[in-house]
C-alpha positions in Angstrom: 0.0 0.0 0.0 1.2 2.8 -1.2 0.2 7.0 -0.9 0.4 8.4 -3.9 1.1 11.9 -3.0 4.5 11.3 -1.0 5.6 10.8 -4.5 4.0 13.7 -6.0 3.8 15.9 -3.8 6.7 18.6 -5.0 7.2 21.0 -2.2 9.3 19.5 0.5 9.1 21.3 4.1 11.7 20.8 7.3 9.7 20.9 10.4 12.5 19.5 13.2 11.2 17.8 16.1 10.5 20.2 19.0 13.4 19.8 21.9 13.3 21.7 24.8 10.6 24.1 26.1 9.6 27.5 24.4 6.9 30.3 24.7 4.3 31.3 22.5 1.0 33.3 21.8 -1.0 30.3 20.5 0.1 26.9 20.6 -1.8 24.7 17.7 -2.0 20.4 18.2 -2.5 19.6 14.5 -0.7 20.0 11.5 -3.0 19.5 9.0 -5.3 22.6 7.1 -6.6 23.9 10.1 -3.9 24.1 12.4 -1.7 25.6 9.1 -4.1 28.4 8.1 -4.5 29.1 11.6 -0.5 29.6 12.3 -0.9 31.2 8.6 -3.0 33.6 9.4 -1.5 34.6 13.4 1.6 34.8 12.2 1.0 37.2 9.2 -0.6 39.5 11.8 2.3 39.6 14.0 1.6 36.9 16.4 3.8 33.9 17.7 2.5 30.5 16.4 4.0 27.1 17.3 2.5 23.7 15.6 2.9 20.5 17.0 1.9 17.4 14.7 2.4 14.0 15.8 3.6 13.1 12.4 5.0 15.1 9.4 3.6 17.9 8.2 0.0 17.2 6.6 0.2 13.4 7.7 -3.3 13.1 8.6 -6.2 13.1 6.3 -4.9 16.5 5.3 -2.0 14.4 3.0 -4.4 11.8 2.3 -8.0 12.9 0.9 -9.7 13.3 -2.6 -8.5 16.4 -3.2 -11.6 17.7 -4.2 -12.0 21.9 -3.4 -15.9 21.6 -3.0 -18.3 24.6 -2.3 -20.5 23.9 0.6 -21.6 22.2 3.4 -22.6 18.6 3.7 -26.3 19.7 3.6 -28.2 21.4 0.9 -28.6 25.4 1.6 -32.1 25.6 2.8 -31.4 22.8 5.7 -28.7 25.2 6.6 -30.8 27.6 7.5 -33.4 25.6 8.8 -30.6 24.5 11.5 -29.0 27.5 12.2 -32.1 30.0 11.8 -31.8 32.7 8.6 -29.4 35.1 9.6 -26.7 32.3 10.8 -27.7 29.9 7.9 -27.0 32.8 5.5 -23.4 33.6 7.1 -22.6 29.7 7.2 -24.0 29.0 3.5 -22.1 32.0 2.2 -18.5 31.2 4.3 -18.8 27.5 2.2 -19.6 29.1 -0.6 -16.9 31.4 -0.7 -14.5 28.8 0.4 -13.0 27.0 -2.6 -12.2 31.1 -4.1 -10.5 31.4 -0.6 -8.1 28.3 -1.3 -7.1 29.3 -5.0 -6.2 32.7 -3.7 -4.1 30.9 -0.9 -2.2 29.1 -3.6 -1.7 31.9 -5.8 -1.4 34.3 -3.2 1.7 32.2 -1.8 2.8 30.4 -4.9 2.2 26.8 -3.9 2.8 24.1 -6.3 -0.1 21.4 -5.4 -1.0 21.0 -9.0 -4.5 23.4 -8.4 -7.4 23.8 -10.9 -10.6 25.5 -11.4 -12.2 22.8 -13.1 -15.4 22.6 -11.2 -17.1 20.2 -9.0 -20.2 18.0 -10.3 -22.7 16.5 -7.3 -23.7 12.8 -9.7 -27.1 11.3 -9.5 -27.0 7.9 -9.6 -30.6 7.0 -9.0 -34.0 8.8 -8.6 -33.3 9.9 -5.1 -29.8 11.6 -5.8 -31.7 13.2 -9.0 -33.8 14.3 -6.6 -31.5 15.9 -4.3 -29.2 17.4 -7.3 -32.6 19.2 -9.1 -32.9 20.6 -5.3 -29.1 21.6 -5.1 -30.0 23.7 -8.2 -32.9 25.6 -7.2 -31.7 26.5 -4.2 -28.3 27.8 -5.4 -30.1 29.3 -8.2 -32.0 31.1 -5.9 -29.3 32.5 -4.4 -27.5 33.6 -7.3 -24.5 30.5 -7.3 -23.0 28.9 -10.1 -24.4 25.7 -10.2 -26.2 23.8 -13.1 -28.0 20.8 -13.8 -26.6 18.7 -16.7 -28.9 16.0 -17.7 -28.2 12.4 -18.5 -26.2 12.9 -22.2 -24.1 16.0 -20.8 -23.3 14.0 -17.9 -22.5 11.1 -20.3 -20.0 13.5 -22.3 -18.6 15.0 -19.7 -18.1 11.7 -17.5 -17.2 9.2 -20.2 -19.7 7.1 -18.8 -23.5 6.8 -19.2 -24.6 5.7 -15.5 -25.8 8.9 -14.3 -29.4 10.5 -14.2 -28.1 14.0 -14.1 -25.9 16.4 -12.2 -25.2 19.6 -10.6 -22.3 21.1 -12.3 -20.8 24.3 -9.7 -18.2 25.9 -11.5 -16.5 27.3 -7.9 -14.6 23.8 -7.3 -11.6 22.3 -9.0 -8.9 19.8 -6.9 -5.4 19.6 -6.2 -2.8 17.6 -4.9 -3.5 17.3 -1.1 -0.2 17.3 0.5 1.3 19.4 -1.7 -1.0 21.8 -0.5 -0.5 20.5 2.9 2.8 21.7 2.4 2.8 24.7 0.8 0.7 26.2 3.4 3.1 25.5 5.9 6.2 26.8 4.0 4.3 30.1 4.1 3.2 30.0 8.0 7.1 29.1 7.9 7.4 32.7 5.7 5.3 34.7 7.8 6.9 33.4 11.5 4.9 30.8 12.6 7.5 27.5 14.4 6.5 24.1 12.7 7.4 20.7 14.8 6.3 17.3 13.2 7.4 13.9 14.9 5.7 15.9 18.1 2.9 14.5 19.6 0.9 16.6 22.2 1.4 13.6 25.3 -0.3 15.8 27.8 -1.3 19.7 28.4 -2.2 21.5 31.9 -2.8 25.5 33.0 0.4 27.1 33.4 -0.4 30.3 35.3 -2.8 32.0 32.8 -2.4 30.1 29.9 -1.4 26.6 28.4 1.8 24.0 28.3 1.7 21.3 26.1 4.0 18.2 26.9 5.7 16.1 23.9 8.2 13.8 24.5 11.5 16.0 24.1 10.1 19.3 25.4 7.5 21.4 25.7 5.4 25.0 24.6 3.6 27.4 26.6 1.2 29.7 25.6 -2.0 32.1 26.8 -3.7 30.3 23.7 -4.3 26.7 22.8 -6.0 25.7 19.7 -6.3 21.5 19.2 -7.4 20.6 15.6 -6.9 16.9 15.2 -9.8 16.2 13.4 -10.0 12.4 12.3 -6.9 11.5 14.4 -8.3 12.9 17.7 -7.3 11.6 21.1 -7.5 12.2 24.7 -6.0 15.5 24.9 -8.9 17.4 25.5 -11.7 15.5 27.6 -14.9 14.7 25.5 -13.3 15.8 22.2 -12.9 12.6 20.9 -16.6 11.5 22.0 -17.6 14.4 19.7 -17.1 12.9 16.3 -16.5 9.4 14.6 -13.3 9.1 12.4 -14.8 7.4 9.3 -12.1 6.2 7.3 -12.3 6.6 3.4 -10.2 4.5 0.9 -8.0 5.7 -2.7 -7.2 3.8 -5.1 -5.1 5.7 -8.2 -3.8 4.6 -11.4 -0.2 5.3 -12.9 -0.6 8.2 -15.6 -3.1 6.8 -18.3 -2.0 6.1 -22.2 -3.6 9.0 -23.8 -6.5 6.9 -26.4 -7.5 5.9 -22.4 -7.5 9.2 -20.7 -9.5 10.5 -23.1 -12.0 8.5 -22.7 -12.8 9.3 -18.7 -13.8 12.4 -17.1 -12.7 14.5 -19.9 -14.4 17.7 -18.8 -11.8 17.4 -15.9 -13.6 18.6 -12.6 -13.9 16.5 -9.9 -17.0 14.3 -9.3 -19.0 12.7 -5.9 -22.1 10.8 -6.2 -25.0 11.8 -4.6 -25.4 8.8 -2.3 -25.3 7.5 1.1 -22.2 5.6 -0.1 -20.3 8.3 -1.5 -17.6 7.5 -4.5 -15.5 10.4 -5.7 -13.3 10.3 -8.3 -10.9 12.9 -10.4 -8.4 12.6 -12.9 -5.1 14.3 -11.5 -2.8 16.6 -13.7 0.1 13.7 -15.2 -3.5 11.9 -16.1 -4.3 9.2 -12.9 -7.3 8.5 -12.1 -7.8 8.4 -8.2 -10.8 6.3 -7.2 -12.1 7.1 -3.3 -14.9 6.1 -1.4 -15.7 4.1 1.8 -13.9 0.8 3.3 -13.7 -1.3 5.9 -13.8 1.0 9.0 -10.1 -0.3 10.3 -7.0 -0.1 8.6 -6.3 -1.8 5.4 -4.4 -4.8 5.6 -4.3 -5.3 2.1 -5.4 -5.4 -1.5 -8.9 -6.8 -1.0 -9.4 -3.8 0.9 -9.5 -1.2 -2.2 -10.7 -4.1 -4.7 -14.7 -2.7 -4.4 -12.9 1.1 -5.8 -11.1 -1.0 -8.5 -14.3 -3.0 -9.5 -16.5 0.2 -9.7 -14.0 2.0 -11.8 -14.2 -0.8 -14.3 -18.4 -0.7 -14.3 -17.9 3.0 -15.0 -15.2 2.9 -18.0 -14.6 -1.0 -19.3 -11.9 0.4 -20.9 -10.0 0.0 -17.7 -10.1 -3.5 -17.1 -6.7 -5.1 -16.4 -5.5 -1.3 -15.6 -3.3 -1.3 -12.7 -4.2 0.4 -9.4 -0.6 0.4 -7.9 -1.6 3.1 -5.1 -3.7 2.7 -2.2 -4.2 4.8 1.0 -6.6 5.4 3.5 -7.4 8.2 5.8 -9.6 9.2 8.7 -12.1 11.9 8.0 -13.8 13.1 11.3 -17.7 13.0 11.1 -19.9 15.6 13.6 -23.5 14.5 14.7 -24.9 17.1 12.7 -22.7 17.3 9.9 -21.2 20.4 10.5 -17.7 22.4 11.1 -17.7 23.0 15.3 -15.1 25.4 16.7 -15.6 25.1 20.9 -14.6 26.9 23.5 -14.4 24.9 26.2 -12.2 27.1 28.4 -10.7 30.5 29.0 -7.9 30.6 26.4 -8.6 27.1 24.5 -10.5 26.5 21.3 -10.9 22.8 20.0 -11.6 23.2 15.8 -12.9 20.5 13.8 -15.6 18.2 12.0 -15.8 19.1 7.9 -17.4 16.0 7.1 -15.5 15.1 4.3 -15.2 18.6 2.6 -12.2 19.5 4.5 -10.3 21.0 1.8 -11.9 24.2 1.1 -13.6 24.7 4.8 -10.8 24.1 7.2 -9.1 26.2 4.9 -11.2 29.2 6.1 -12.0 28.2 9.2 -8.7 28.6 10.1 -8.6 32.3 8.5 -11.8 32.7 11.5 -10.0 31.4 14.3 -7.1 32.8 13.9 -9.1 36.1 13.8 -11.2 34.8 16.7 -8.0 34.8 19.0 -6.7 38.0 18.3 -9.7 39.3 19.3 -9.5 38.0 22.7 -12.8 36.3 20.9 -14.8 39.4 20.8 -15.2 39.1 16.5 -18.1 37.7 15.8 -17.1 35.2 12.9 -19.3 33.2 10.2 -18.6 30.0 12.3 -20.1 29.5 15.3 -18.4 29.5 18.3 -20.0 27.0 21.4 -18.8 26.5 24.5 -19.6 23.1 25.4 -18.6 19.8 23.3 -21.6 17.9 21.5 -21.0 14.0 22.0 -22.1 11.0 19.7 -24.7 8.8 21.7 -23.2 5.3 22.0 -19.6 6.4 20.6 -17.7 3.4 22.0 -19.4 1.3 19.4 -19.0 4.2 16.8 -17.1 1.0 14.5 -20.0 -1.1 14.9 -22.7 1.0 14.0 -20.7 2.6 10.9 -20.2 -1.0 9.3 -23.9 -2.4 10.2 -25.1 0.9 8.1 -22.4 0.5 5.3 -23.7 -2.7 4.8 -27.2 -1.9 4.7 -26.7 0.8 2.3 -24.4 -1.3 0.0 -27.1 -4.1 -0.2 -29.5 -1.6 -0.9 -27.4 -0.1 -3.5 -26.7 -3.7 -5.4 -30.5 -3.9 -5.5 -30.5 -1.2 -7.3 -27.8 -2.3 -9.5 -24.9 0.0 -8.7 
């Protein structure tokens, strides 16, 4: 098994291993988007950031997802509102709106070489209720003036190579990238702007020190009147209760070496990046030497093999025949944290501590932003009154300790229902 991306991924960042103890204004557990745009963002307005990621820089799901840049939130605009009340729904539906713009002006702004295109995003029906759900994507961006189409069944056909689909919504804000590229280019320019990046760090433990916070790692530690803990998918027991708070659903990639061109032709020509409107979500782009990266659910553990990605392999084939006996020498997995209510949370659970995380597999574009907010959140001494909310208390999964079980009973009822229905 094999991630693609450390081999594509062209920046390269040093990020030592923190030894000894050092000061800060805000201390951030997480290297991945959030804790980067975060230290980003402090640090370009003067203030002292230190990251601490257990790994290397971007190894969570930040180095491993789609790399899909899709506009909005996991539910349709209107249910947005309905959740958060007008005024509230507006901000949040606008902040994921604006959210993929805010990531192409990150690259271009700082120059980073993750491979990034404005191709679009296209939400795929592959039955009557995802046709349903795409017709009411539509309307309801169209009522609020967004770029999003519908494209039926033969213009889906054209643009997908393949003719499985009922129709789609076609939102020309998206595009993808090369995730850890990205990963990494965001923290060569915290790096720029004076922000102190550790990997191989682990936050072990954290307790009050005087006003603020010191986090413990195994060769030293940092103190700060600010703590910010964005582990997302790879949460632990730092915090109390954060890790009850979501379910790290883990999401499977299988890519291709670089097609012979007769082939690449032949899928996803249009070039954006497509998710199927299902329970069951598969994804799937075509990156820029001309791979095709296949993603979608697995077993919820880690993968111990082949077998693991063969269901991403097979469905590739049902979509473009053309493929079969392709090799799929890259595999990877990744944890992608999942909220009760499928929505971003940034908590305050404490004077001086703010817990940031749950995108719900659209990561890419919100986290981005989100960390923009909290960085501006903390240098208000939290007085700014940002798009996301801010809560004080942590929101916990009923029945989280058998968070596995529950996850593979559904997968399984949704797959059978899905064969029934021939996909």
């Amino acid at each position: 098994m094999k991630n693609l991306y450390l081999e594509t991924a062209r920046p390269q960042i040093s990020a030592p291993a923190l030894a000894g103890d050092s000061q800060a204004d805000v201390v951030i557990v997480g290297g991945g988007y959030s804790g980067l745009s975060t230290a980003l963002h402090l640090a370009e307005q003067g203030a002292k950031a230190v990251v601490l990621e257990a790994g290397d820089i971007g190894h969570g799901c930040s180095g491993r997802n789609g790399g899909q840049i899709n506009p909005g939130l996991k539910l349709l605009p209107d249910a947005v509102e309905t959740h958060f009340g007008t005024e509230r729904g507006q901000r949040m539906n606008r902040l994921a709106s604006e959210a993929p713009a805010f990531v192409f002006d990150l690259v271009a702004r700082h120059g980073i070489d993750c491979a990034a295109v404005n191709s679009g995003t296209i939400r795929a029906a592959i039955d009557r209720a995802g046709l349903q759900q795409v017709h009411d994507l539509v309307a309801q961006a169209t009522a609020r003036g967004w770029p999003i189409r519908f494209a039926d069944r033969a213009e889906m056909a054209a643009m997908t190579g393949c003719g499985i689909y009922l129709g789609g919504a076609v939102d020309a804000r998206g595009g993808h990238l090369n995730p850890l590229g990205y990963a990494r280019g965001l923290g060569l320019a915290a790096q720029k702007a004076g922000a102190v990046l550790h990997g191989q760090s682990a936050a072990l433990s954290l307790r009050r020190a005087g006003a603020g916070w010191r986090v413990e790692t195994a060769a030293g530690s940092v103190t700060a009147p600010e703590l910010l803990i964005c582990t997302n998918g790879y949460t632990g027991d730092l915090w109390p209760g954060m890790r009850q708070a979501l379910v790290p659903i883990y999401t499977y990639i299988a890519a291709t070496d670089p097609l012979p061109e007769a082939l690449r032709a032949q899928i996803m020509p249009c070039g954006a990046a497509l998710y199927e409107a299902a329970w069951d979500v598969i994804y799937y782009r075509i990156d820029d030497a001309g791979r095709l990266l296949m993603g979608g659910r697995g077993a919820q553990r880690d993968a111990r093999g082949p077998a693991d990605y063969r269901h991403l392999v097979d469905y590739a084939v049902k979509l473009w025949p053309a493929l079969k006996g392709v090799d799929f020498p890259w595999t990877w997995h990744g944890q992608v944290a999942v909220t009760p209510d499928h929505f971003p949370h940034l908590v305050r659970p404490a004077e001086g501590v703010r817990l940031l995380f749950g995108y719900n597999g659209r990561g890419v574009a919100l986290s981005s932003i989100a960390g923009k907010l909290t960085a501006d959140h903390i240098l208000s001494g939290g007085k700014v009154d940002i798009s996301l909310p801010v809560e004080d208390k942590l929101t916990r999964f009923a029945f989280h300790p058998f968070w596995r079980i529950g996850a593979e009973t559904t997968m399984a009822w949704h797959g059978m229902l899905d064969r029934l229905r021939g996909r």
